[in-house]
N, C-alpha and C positions, 0 to 999 in steps of 0.2 A: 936695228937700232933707229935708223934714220924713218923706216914706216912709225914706229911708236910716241917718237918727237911729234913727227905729223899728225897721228891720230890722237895726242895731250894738246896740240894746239888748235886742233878743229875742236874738238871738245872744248877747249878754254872760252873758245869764241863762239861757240854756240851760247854758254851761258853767261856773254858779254853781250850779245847779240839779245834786246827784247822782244817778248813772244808780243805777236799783234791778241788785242784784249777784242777788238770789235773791228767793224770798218765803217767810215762814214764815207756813203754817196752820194756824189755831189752829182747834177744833171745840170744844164742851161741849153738857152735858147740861143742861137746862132746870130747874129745881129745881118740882118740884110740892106743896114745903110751905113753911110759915114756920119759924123759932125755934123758936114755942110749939109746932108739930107741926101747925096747922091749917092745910088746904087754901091754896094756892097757882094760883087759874087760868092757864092761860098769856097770856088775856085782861088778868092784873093785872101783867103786867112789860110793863112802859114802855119800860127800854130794857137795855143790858150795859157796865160801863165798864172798859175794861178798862187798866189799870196797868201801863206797861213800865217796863224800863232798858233802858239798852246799858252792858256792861261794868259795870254795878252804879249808872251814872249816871242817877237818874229822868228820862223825859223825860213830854213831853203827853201827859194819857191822851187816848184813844179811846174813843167809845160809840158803838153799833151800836144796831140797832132790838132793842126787845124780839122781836122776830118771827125772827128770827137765829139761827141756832146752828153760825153758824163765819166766819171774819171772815180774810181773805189779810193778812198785813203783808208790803210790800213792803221790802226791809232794803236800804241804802245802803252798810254798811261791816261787815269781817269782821270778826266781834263776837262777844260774849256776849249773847242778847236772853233777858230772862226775863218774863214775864207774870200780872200776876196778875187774876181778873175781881170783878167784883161786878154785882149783879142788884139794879137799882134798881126798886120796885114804882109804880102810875099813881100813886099818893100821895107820892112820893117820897122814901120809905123806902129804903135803904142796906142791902144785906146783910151779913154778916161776908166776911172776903176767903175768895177761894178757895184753895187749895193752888195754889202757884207752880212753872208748867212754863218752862224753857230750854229753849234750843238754841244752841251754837256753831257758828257760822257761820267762823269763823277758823281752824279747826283747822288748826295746823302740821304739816309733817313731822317727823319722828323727827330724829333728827342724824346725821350720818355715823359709822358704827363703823369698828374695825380702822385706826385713821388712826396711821400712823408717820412717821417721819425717818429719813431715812440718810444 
């Protein structure tokens, strides 16, 4: 009885659970300075956080190791995802955000032309 409970609720939650539709890959370039223009080792980033939406709605960021420099988001719904990172140092310092890359995932077709009545 108690295996069957178990095996009605992993099943429940698998399809509570959404299947990934695509993945967007994200890559950047490691920053080798600070602010002030002084050196940046790659030794002093800690880690990368990086700031989404879907459709313009913030959701959880994600932070990757500093040792990273491209990170798969696997996307659940045909959307608008945009991205933006930041590069936290072992001190945990906070960079300025980066320039914000999208991708639509949703793209619709065109509409039907030449449509009449007779």
């Amino acid at each position: 009885m108690k295996r069957a409970v178990l095996t009605a609720l992993a099943a429940l939650l698998a399809l509570a659970a959404p299947a990934a539709l695509a993945a967007n890959t994200l890559t950047w370039i490691a920053p080798t300075q600070r602010t002030d223009g002084s050196a940046l080792a790659a030794s002093e980033i800690a880690k990368y956080r990086i700031a989404w939406t879907l459709d313009g709605v913030a959701q959880t960021n994600i932070e990757v190791a500093g040792t990273l420099l491209t990170y798969t988001h696997s996307v659940t719904a045909l959307a608008k995802y945009c991205y933006t990172m930041y590069t936290i140092d072992t001190a945990g310092r906070v960079s300025p955000a980066s320039a914000t890359a999208c991708k639509d995932t949703g793209v619709k077709p065109k509409a039907a032309t030449g449509v009449t009545v007779a």
